[in-house]
C-alpha positions in Angstrom: -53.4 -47.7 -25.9 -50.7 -45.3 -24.6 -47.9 -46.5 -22.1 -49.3 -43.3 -20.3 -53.1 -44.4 -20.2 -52.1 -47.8 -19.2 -50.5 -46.8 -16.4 -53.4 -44.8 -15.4 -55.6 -47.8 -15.7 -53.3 -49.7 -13.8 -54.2 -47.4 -10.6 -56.4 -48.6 -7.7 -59.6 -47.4 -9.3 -61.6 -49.0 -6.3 -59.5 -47.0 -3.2 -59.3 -43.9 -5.2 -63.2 -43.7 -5.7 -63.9 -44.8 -2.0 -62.0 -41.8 -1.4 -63.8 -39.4 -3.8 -66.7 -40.6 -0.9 -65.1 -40.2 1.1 -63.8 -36.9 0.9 -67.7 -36.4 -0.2 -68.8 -37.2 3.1 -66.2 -34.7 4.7 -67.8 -31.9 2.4 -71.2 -33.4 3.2 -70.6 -32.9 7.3 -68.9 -29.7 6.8 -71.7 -28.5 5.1 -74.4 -29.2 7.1 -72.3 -28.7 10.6 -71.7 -25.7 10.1 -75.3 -24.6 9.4 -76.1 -26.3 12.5 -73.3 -24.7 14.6 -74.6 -21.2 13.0 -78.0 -22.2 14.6 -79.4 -22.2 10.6 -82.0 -24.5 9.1 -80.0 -27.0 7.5 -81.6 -28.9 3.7 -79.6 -32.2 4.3 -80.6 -33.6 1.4 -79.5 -30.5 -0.7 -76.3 -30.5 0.9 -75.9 -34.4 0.0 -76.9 -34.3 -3.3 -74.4 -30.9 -3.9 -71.1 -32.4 -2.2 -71.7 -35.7 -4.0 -72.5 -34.2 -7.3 -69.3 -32.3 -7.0 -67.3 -35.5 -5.5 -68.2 -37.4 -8.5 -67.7 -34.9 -11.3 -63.8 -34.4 -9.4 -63.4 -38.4 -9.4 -64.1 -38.2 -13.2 -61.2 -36.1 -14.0 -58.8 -37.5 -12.5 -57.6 -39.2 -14.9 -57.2 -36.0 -17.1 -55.2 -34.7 -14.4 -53.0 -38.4 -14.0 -52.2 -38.1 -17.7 -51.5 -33.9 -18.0 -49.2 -34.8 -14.7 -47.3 -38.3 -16.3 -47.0 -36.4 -19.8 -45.4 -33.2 -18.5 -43.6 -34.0 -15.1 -42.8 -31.1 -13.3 -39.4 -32.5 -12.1 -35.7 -31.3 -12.8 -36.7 -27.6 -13.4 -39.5 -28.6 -15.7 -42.1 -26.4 -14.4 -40.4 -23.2 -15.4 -41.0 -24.1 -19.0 -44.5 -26.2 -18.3 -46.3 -23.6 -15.9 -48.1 -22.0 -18.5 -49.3 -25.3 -19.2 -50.8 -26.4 -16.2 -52.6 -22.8 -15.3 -54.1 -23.1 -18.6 -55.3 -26.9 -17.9 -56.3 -25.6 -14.4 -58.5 -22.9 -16.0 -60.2 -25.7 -18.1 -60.3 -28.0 -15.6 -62.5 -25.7 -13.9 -64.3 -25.1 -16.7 -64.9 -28.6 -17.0 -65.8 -29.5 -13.3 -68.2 -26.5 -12.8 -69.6 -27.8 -16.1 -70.3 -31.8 -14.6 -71.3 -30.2 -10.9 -74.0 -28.6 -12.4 -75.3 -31.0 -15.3 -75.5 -33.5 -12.5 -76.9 -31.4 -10.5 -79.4 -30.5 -12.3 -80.4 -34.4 -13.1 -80.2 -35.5 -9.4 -82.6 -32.8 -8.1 -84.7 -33.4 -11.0 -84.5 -37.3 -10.5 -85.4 -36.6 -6.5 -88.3 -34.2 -7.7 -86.7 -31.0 -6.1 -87.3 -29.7 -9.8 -84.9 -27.2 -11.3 -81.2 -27.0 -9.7 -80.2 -23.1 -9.4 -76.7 -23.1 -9.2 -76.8 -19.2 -9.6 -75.1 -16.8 -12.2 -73.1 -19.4 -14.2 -70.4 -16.7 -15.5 -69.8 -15.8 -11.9 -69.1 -19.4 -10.9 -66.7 -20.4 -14.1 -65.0 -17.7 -12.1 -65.2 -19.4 -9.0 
């Protein structure tokens, strides 16, 4: 294993994913206050099962974003020659995370028999 990866693995796996809840829970409240606040019906389970979905698919990446950040350190001037670099991994992160969101998705609202997750024009939201 790389010095790189085992640094990564050396991180506090446990706070970092109480924290991927917990900003989860943030999203969750956001969410559904504001629907409340706008005087709208509100599907709290919906909202649950999208923040979390979206949470957890984040919290999977990390550590694709720990290694791109301990293999090409922006420091010293760095990032004039590495900025290329990083908008091109933060187009496929994207790529990647709208990809997750929506695959769980889809199994969680399946799995709590809401049926078929529409998460829209999927071209439009790889924009997003």
């Amino acid at each position: 294993m790389s010095p790189i990866w085992t640094q990564i693995r050396g991180y506090p796996w446990r706070l970092i994913f109480l924290l991927s809840n917990a900003f989860g829970i943030l999203l969750f409240f956001y969410k559904t206050l504001d629907g409340v606040a706008r005087q709208r019906r509100v599907d709290w389970e919906a909202a649950f099962l999208e923040e979390f979905t979206g949470a957890y698919a984040t919290f999977l990446l990390i550590p694709l974003v720990m290694w791109l950040a301990l293999r090409f350190p922006l420091g010293d001037g760095a990032w004039r020659k590495r900025w290329p670099l990083y908008l091109l991994a933060s187009v496929l992160f994207g790529w990647i995370e709208t990809t997750l969101i929506y695959g769980f998705r889809l199994v969680a609202f399946a799995a709590v028999g809401r049926g078929v997750y529409d998460y829209g024009i999927m071209p439009v939201r790889y924009l997003m």
